[in-house]
Backbone as JSON, one array per atom type, in Angstrom:
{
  "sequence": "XXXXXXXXXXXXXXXXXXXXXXXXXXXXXXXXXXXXXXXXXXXXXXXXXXXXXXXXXXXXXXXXXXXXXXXXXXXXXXXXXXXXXXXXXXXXXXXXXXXXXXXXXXXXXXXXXXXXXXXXXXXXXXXXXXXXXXXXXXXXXXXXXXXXXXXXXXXXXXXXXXXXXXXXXXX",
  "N": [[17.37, 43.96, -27.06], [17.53, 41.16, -25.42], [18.02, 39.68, -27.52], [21.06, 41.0, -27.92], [22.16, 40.2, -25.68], [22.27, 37.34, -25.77], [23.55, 36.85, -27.46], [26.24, 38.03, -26.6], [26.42, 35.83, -24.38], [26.48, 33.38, -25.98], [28.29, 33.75, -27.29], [30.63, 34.33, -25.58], [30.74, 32.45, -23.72], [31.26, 30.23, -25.38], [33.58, 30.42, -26.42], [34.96, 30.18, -23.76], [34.7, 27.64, -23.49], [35.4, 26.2, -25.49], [38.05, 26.85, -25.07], [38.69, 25.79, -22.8], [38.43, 22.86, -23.63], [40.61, 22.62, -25.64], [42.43, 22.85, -24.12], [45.84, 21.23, -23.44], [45.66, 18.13, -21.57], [47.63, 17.52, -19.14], [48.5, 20.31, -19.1], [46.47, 21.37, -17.72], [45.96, 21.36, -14.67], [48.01, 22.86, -14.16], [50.19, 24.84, -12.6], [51.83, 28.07, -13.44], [53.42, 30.0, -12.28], [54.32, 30.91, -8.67], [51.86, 32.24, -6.88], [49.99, 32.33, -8.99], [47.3, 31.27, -10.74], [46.11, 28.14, -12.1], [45.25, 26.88, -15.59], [42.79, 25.77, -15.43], [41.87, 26.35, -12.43], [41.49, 29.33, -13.04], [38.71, 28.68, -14.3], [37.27, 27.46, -12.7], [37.16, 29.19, -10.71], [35.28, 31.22, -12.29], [33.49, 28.85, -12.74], [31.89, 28.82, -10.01], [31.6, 31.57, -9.68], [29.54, 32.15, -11.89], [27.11, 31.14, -10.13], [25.83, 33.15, -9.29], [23.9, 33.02, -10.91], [21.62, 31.94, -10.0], [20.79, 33.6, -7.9], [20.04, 35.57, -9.79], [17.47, 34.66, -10.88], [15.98, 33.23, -9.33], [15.43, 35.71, -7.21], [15.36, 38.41, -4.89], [13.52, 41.09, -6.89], [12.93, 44.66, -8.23], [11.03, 46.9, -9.72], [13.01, 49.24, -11.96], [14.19, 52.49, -11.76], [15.42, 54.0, -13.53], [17.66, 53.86, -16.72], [17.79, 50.54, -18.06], [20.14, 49.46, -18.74], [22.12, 51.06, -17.83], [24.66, 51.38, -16.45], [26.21, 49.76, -17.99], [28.46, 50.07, -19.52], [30.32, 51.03, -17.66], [30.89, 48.94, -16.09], [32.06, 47.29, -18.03], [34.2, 48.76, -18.98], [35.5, 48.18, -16.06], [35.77, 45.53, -16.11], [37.74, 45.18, -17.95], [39.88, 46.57, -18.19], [43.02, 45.79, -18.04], [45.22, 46.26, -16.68], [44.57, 46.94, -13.81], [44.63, 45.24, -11.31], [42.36, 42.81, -9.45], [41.09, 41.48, -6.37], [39.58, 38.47, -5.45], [36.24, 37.84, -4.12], [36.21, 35.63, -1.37], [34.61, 33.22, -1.47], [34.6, 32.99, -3.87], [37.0, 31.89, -4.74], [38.96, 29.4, -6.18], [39.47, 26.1, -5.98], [42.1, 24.24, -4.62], [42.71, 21.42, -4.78], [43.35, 18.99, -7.47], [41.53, 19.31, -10.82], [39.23, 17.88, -12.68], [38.4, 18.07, -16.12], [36.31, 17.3, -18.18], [34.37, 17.16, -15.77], [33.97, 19.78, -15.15], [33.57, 20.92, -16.99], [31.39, 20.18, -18.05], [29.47, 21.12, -15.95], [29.73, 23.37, -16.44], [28.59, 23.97, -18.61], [26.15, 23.47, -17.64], [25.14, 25.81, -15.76], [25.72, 27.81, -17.77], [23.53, 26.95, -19.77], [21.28, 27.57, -17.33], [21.9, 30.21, -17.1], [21.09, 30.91, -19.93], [18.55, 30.34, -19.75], [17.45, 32.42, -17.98], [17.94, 34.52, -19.52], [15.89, 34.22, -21.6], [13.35, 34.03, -19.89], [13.12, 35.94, -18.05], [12.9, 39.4, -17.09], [14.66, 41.57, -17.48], [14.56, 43.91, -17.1], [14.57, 44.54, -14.1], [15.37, 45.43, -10.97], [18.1, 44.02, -9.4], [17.9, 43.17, -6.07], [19.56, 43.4, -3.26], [21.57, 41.95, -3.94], [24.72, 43.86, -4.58], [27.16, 45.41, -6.93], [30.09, 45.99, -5.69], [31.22, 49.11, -5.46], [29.61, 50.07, -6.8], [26.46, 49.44, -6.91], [23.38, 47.92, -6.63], [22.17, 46.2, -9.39], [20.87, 45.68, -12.74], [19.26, 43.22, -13.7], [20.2, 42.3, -16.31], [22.33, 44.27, -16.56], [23.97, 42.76, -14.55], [24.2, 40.34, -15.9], [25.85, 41.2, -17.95], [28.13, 41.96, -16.44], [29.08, 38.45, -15.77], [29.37, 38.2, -18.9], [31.43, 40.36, -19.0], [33.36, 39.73, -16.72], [33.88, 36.79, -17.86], [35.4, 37.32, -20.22], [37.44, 38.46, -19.26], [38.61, 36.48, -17.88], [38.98, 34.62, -19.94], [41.21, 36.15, -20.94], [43.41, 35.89, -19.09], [43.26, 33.03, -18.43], [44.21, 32.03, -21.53], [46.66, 33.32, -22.04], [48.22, 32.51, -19.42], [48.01, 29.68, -20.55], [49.85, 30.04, -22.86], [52.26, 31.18, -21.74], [52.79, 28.68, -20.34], [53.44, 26.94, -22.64], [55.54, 28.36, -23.52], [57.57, 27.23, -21.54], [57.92, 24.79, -22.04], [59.09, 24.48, -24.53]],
  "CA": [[18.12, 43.86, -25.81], [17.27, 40.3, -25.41], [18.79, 38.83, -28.52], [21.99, 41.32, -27.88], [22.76, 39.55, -24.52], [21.9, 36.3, -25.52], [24.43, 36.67, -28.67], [27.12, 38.22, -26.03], [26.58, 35.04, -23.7], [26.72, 32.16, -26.11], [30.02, 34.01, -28.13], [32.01, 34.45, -24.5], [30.71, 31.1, -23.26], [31.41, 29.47, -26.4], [34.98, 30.93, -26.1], [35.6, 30.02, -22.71], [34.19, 26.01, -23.53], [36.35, 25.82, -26.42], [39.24, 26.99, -25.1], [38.8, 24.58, -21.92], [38.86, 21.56, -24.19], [41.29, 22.5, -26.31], [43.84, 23.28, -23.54], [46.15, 20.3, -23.23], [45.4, 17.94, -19.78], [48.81, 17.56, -18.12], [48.96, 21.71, -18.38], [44.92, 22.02, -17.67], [46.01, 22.18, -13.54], [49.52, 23.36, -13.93], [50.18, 26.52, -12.13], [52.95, 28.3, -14.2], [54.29, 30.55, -11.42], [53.96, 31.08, -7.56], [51.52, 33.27, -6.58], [49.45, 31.99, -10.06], [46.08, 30.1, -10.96], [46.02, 27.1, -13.58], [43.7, 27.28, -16.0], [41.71, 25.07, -14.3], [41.92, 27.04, -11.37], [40.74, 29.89, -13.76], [37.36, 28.35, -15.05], [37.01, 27.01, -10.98], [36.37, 31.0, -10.41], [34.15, 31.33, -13.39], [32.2, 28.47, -12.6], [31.6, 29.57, -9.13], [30.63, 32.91, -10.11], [27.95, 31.81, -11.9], [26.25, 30.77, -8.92], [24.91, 34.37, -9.54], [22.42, 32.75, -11.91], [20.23, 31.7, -9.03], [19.88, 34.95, -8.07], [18.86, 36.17, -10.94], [16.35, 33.57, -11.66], [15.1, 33.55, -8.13], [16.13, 36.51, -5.84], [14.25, 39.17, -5.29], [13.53, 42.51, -8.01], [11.78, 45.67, -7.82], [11.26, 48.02, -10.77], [14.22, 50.1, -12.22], [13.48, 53.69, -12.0], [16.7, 54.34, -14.78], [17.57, 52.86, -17.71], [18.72, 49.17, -17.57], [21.56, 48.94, -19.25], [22.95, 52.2, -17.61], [25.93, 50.57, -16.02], [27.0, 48.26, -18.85], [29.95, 50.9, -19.83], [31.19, 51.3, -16.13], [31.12, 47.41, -16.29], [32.9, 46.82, -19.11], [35.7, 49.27, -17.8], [36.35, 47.7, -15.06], [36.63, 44.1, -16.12], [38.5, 44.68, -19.51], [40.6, 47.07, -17.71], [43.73, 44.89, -17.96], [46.08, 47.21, -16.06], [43.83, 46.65, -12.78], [44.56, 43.69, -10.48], [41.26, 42.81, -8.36], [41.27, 40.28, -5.46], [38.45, 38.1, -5.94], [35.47, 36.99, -3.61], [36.54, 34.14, -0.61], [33.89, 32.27, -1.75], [34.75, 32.79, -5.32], [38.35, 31.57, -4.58], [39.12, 28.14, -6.65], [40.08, 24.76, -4.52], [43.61, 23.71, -4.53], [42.94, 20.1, -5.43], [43.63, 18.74, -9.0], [39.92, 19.98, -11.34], [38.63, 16.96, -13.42], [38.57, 19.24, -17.32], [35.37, 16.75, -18.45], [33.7, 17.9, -14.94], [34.71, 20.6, -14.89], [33.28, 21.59, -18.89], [29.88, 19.9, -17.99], [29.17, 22.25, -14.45], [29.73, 24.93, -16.96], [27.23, 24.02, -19.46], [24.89, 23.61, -16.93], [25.23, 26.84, -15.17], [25.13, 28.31, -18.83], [22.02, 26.73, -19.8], [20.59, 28.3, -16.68], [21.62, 32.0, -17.55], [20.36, 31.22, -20.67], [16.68, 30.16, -19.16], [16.97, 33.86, -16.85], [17.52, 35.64, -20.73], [14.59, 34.01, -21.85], [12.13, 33.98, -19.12], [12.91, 36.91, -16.95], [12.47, 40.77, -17.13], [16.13, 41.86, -17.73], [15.24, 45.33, -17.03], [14.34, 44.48, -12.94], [17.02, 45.47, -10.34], [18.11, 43.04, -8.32], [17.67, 43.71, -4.94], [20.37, 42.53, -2.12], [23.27, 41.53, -4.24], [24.83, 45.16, -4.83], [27.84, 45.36, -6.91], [31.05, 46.82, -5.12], [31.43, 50.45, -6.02], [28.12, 50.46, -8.53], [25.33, 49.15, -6.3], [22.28, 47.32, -7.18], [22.52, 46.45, -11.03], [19.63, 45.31, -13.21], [19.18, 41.65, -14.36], [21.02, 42.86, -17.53], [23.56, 44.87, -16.45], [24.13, 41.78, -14.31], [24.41, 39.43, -17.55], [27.23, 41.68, -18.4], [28.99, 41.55, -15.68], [29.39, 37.61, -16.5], [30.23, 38.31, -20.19], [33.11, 40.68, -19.31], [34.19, 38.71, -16.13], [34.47, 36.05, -18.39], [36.45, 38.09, -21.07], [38.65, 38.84, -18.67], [39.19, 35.4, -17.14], [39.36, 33.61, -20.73], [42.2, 36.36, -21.67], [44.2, 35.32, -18.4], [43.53, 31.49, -19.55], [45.02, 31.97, -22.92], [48.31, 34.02, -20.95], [48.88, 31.26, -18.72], [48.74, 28.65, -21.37], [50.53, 30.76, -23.36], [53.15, 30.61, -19.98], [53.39, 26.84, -19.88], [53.42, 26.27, -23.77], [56.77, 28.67, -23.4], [58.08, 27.33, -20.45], [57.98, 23.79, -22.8], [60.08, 25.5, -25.44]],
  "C": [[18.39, 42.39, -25.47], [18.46, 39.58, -26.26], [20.71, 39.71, -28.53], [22.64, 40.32, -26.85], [22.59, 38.38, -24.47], [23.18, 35.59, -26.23], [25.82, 36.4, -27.69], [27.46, 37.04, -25.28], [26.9, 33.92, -24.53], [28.38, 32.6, -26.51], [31.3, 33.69, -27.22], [31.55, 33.27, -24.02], [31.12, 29.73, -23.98], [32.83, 29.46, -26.64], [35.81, 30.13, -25.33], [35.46, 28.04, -23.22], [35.17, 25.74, -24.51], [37.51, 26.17, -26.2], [39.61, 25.96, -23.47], [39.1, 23.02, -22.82], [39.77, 21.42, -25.21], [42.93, 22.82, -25.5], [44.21, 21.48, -23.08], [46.19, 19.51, -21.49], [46.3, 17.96, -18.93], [48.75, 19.59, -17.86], [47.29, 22.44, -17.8], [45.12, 22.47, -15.93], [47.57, 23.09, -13.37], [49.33, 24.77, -13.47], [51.8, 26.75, -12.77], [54.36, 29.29, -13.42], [53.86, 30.84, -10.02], [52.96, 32.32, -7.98], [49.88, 33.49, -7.7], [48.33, 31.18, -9.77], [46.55, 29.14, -12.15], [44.76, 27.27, -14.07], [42.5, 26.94, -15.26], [41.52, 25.87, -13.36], [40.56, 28.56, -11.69], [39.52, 29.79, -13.86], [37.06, 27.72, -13.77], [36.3, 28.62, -10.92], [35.25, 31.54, -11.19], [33.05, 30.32, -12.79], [31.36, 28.64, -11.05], [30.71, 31.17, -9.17], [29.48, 33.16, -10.97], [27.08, 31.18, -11.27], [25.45, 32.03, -9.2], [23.36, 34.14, -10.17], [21.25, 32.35, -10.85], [20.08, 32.7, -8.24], [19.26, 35.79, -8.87], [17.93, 35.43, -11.22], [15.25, 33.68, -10.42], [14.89, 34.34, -6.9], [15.07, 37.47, -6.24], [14.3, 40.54, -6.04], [13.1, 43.36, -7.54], [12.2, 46.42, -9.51], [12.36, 48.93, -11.18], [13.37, 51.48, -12.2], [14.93, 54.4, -12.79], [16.59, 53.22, -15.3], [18.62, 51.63, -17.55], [19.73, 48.81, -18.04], [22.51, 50.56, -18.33], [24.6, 51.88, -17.21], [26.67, 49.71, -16.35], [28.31, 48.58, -19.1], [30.63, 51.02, -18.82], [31.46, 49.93, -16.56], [32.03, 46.61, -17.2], [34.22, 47.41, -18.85], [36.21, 48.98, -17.3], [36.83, 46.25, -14.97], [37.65, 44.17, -17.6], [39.83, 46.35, -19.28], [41.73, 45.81, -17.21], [45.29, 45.27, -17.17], [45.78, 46.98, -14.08], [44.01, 45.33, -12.37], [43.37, 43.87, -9.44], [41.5, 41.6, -7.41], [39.91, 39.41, -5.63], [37.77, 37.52, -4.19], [36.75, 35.9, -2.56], [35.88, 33.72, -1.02], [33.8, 32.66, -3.27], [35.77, 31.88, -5.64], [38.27, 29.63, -5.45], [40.03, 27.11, -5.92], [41.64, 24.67, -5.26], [43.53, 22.37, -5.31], [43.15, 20.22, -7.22], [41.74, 18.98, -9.67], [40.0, 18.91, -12.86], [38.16, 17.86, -14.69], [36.78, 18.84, -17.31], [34.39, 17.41, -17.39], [33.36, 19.2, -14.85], [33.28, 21.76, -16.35], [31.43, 21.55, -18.49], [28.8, 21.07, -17.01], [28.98, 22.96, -15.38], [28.7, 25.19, -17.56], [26.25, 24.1, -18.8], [24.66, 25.31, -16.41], [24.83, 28.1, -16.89], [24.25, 28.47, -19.51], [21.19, 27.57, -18.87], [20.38, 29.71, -16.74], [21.49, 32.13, -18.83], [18.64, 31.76, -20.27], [16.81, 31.64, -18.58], [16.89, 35.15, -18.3], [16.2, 35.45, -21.57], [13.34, 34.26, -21.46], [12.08, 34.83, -17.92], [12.81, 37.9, -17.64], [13.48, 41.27, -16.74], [16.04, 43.5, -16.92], [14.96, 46.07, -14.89], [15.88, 44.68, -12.31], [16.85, 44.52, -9.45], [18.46, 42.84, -6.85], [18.66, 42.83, -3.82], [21.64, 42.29, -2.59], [23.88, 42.93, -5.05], [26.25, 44.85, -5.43], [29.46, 46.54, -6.53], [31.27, 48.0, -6.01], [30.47, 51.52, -7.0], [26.69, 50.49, -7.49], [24.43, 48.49, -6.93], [22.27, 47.4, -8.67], [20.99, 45.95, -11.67], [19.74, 43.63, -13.53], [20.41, 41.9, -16.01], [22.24, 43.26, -17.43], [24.74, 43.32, -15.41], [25.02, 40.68, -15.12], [25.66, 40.05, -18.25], [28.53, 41.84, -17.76], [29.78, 39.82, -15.87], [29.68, 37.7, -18.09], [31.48, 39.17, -20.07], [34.01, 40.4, -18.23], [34.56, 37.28, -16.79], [35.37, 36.21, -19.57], [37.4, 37.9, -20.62], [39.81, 37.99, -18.58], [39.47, 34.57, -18.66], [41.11, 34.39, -21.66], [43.23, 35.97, -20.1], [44.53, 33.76, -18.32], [44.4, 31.54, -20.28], [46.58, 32.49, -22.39], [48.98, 32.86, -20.37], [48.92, 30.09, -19.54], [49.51, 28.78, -22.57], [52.13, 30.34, -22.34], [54.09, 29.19, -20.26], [53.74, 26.66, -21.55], [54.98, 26.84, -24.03], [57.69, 27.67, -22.82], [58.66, 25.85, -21.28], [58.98, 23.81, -24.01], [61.41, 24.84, -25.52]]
}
C-alpha cells in the first residue's frame, strides 16, 4: 500500500515538476483566453492544495472501521472525469499577480517532500477527522494521498492544454 502511493506520488509529482520547467517563461503566466488560468496560475492551485499535507501529518485521526482505500475509485472518477467542470475552493483560488516559475518549482518540492514524510511516517489507513470531502465525507490518510495524485492528473492535463493553446496561438 505504502510503496503503491509513494510510486503514484513521485510519478505525478515528477510530471507536474518537469513539465513546470520545461514550459517556456514568457508563456509560464500567460492566460490564453478570458475566463482561463496560466499555467502558472495552474500549479498556484496545486501548490495551495497541498496545504492538505499539514493535515495529514498533524490533524486529528480515529480508526477506520472500512477498508482504506475504499474511496480511491469514486476519487479517481471524479478528478479524471474530464467532461466535469468543478469550481474550485476560495482559498484554493490562484493570485492574479505575475508567479516567479523558480519559486514557484521550489514551494512545490517542499510541500512534496512533506507528503512524502506523511507516506513514510504515518498510518495511511486512519480517517481523518474534520476535513470531509464534498459528496464522500471523511476519507482515510490514503484515500486522501489520492485525491492529490488525481487532482494533480487532472491539473497537469489542463497545463499541457493551455500550453498546448499558446504554443498554437504562436503558429
Amino acid at each position: 500500500m505504502k510503496e503503491e502511493i509513494k510510486t503514484a506520488i513521485e510519478n505525478t509529482t515528477g510530471e507536474l515538476t518537469g513539465l513546470i520547467s520545461s514550459v517556456n517563461e514568457e508563456q509560464f503566466n500567460e492566460i490564453p483566453f478570458e475566463g482561463s488560468w496560466s499555467v502558472a496560475q495552474v500549479c498556484d492551485h496545486l501548490l495551495k492544495s497541498y496545504g492538505l499535507v499539514d493535515a495529514l501529518k498533524s490533524g486529528p485521526v480515529r480508526q477506520a472501521e472500512r477498508l482504506p482505500g475504499k474511496e480511491i475509485e469514486l476519487i479517481k472518477k471524479i478528478f479524471l472525469d474530464f467532461n466535469s467542470k468543478y469550481i474550485s475552493a476560495e482559498t484554493l483560488l490562484p493570485t492574479d499577480e505575475p508567479i516567479e516559475k523558480e519559486r514557484l518549482l521550489k514551494a512545490l518540492q517542499k510541500r512534496i517532500a512533506q507528503i512524502e514524510e506523511v507516506i513514510q511516517a504515518k498510518d495511511l489507513t486512519e480517517i481523518c477527522v474534520g476535513i470531509p470531502f464534498k459528496g464522500i465525507g471523511e476519507l482515510t490518510r490514503l484515500e486522501w494521498l489520492y485525491v492529490i495524485v488525481y487532482h494533480t492528473q487532472r491539473h497537469i492535463r489542463q497545463a499541457k492544454s493551455i500550453e498546448k493553446l499558446l504554443n498554437s496561438q504562436l503558429a
